[in-house]
C-alpha positions in Angstrom: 0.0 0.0 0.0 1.3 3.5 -0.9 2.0 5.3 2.2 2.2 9.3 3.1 4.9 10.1 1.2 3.4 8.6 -2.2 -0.3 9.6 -1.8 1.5 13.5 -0.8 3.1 13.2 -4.1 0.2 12.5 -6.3 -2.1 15.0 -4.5 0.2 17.6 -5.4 -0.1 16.7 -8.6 -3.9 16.4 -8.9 -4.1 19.9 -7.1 -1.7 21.4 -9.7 -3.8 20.0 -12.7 -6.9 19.3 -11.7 -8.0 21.8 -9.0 -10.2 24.7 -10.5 -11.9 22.4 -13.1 -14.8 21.5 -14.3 -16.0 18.0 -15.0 -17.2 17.5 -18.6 -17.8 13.6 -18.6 -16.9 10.6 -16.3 -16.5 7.3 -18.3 -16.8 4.4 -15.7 -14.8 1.5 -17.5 -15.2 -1.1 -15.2 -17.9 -1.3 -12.3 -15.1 -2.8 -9.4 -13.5 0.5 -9.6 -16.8 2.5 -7.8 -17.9 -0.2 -5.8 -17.2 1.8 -2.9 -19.9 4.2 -4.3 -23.2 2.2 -3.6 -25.3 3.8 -5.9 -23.1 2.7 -9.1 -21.4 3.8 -11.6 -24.4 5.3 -13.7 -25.1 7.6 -10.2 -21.5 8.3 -10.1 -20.6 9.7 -12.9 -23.8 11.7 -13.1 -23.1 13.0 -10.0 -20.0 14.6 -11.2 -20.8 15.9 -14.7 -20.7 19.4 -14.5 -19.2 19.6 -10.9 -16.3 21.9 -10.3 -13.0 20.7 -8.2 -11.8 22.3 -5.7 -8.1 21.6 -4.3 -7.3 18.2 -3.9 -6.7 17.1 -0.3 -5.3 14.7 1.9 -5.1 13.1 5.7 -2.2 10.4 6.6 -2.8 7.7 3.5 -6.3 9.6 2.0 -6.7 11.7 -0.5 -9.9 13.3 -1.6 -10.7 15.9 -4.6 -13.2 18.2 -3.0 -16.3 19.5 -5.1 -16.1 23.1 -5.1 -19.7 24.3 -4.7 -21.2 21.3 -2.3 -20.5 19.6 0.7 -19.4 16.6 -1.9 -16.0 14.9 -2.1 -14.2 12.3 -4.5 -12.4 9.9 -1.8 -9.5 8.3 -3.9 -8.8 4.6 -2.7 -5.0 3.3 -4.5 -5.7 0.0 -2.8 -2.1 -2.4 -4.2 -1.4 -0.6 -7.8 -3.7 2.8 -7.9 -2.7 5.3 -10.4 -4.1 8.7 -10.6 -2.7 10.3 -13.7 -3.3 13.6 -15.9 -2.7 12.8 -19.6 -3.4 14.6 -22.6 -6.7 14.1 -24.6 -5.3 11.8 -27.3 -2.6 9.7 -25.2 -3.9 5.7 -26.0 -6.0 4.2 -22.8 -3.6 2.7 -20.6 -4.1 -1.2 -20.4 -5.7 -1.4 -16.5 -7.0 1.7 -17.4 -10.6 1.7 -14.9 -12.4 5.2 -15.3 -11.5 8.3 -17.1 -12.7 12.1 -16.2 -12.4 14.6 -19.0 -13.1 18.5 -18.5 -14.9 21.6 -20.1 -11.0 22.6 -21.2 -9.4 20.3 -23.2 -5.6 22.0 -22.5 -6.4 20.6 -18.9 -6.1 16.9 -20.3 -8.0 13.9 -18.5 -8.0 12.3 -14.7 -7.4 9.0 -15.2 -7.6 6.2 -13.0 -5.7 3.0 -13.5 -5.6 0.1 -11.6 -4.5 -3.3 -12.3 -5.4 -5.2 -9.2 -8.6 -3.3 -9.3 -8.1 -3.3 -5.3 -8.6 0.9 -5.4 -11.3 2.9 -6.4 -13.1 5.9 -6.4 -16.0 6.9 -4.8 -18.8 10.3 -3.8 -19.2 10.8 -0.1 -20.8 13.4 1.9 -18.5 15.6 4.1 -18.3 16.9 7.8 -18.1 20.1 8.5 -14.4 19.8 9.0 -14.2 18.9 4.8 -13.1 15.3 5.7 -15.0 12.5 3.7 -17.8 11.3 6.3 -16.4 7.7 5.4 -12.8 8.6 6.8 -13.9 11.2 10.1 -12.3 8.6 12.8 -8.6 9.3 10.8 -6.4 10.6 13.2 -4.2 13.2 12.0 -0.5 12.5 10.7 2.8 13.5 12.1 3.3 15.9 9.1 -0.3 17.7 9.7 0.5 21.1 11.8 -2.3 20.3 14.4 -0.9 17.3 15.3 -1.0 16.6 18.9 2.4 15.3 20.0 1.5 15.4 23.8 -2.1 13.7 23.4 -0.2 11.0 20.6 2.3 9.9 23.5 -0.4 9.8 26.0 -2.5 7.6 24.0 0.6 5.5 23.2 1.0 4.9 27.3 -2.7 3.9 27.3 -2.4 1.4 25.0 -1.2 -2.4 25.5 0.0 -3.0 22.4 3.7 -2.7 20.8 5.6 0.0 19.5 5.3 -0.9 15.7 1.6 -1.9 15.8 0.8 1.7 17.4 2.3 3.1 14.7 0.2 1.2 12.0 -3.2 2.0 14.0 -5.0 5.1 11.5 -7.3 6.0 14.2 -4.2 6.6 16.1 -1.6 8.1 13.8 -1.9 8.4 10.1 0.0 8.3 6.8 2.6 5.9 8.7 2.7 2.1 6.7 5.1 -0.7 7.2 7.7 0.8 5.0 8.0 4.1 7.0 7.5 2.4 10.4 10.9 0.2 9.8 12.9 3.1 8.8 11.8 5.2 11.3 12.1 2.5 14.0 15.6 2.0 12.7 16.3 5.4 12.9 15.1 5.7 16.7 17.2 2.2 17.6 13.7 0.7 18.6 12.9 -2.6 18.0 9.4 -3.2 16.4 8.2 -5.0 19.3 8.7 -2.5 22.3 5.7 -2.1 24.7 4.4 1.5 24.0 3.8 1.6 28.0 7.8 1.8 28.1 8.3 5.1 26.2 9.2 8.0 28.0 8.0 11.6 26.4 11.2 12.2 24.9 11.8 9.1 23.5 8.3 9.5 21.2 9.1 13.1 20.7 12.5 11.4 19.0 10.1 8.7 17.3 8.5 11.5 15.9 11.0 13.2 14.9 12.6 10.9 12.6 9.1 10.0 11.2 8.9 13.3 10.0 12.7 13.6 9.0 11.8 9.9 6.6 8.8 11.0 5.6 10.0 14.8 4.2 12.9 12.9 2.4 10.3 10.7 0.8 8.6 13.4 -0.2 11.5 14.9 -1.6 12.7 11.6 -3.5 9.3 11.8 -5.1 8.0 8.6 -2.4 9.1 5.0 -2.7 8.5 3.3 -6.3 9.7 -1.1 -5.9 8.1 -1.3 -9.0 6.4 0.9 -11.8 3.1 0.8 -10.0 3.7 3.6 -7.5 4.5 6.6 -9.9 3.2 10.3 -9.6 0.2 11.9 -12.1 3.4 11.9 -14.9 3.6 8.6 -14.6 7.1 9.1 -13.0 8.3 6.6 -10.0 10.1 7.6 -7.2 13.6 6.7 -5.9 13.8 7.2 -1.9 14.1 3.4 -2.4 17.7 3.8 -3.1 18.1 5.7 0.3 16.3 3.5 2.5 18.0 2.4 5.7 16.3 -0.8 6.7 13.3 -1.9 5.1 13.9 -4.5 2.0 17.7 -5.0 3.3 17.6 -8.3 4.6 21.3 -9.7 5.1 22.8 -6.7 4.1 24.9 -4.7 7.0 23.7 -1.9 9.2 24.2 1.3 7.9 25.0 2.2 11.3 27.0 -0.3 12.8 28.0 -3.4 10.2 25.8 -5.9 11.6 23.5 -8.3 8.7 20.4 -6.7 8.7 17.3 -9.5 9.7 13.6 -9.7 8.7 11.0 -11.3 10.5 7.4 -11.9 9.3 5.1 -9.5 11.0 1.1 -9.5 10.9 0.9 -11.1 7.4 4.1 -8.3 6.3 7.7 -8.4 7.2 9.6 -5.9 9.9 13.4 -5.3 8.9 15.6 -4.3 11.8 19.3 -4.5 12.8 19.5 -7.2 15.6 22.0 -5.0 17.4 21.5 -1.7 16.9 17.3 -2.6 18.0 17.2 -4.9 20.7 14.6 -6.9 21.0 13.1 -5.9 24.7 13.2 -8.5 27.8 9.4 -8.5 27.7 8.9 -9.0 23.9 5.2 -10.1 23.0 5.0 -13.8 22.2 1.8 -15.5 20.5 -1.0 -16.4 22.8 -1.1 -20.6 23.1 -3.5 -22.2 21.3 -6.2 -24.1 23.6 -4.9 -27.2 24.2 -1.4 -26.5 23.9 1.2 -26.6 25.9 
């Protein structure tokens, strides 16, 4: 799943493109990709002929085009292999390509949404009165968001029983932060993935937080994280803070920071990176609960 950095990187793009607008036609090209709008795709795209965009927006992992003159937003899901992208009227239809949105100025090109997994999707949703899609109002906030709440994050994090890495992964808790993210900041704070939240101090997640804003504004800057040509920006360009990653994907390779093989270790159906010396493992790691009638 793209993470902050990558869904920051096509919003910006959107907004650039897209924002100001007005909707001429919405061509639905396969069903799957609005099945997150219930009324279908014949409502949808009705919906949004004529409708005027307003700048495109975005909260941890969500991003939402706005509709300028109602309380109306297009929530934008990339699910696996999303692609929003602006291309010029004649450019061929992509092969996954899933719905298209053209406007009242041809110069402006069309929104296109590809998809090959068909895991994404668009969708119409009534907003709050903060702006946010109804759908997505229990989001927290994410670290890079100015109102973020440092002091209420930490005190949640002593609240909860969990570990350090799973906190991090909760969107009603933080948002934007994914697994990539999570290892490289973790790596970068010399925590290991399973570390009781109850055992951070206040400066110790003021540092956590720290370097996931210092990964996540490189990301941003690297134009996100691109393992293969399905996380690219509205140009269709992939990014390349890949190349600059410290720990996630490095199995077996040494430590930037101190030599040692990097290890993975499967993790909730993913897989946390770490360097076995530099991150610890704490005395009172989590184990597995028994199964009944085990011993």
């Amino acid at each position: 799943m793209p993470e902050l950095p990558e869904v920051e990187v096509v919003r910006r793009g959107v907004e650039r493109w897209a924002a100001g607008r007005t909707i001429a036609s919405v061509d639905v090209l396969h069903p799957r990709a609005v099945r997150r709008h219930t009324a279908g795709a014949q409502d949808f795209a009705a919906r949004l002929r004529g409708q005027r965009l307003g700048p495109a927006l975005r909260r941890g992992k969500y991003l939402w085009l706005p509709l300028a003159d109602e309380a109306h937003a297009v929530l934008v899901h990339l699910g696996m292999s999303g692609q929003l992208l602006i291309q010029p009227v004649a450019t061929p239809d992509e092969r996954h390509l899933r719905v298209r949105i053209t406007f009242d100025d041809a110069e402006a090109g069309e929104l296109r949404f590809v998809d090959q997994r068909t895991f994404g999707g668009l969708s119409l949703h009534p907003c709050t009165a903060d702006g946010l899609p109804e759908v997505i109002a229990h989001i927290a906030r994410d670290p890079l968001d100015p109102e973020f709440d440092q002091a209420a994050f930490h005190t949640a994090l002593r609240r909860r029983r969990t570990t350090i890495k799973r906190a991090l992964l909760d969107q009603s808790l933080i948002s934007g932060v994914g697994n990539i993210y999570a290892d490289e900041a973790l790596w970068r704070s010399r925590l290991h993935y399973d570390r009781p939240t109850g055992t951070l101090t206040r400066p110790r997640t003021a540092e956590l937080l720290g370097h996931i804003r210092d990964v996540m504004t490189a990301a941003l800057h690297a134009g996100g994280t691109s393992f293969d040509s399905l996380y690219v920006n509205v140009n269709g360009e992939s990014g390349y803070f890949e190349r600059s990653l410290d720990a996630y994907g490095r199995e077996d390779e040494p430590c930037r920071r101190c030599g040692t093989a990097m290890r993975r270790r499967p993790w909730m159906n993913r897989s946390s990176y770490f360097c076995p010396r530099c991150q610890r493992p704490p005395r009172t790691a989590t184990t597995p609960p028994l199964t009944p009638g085990r011993t």
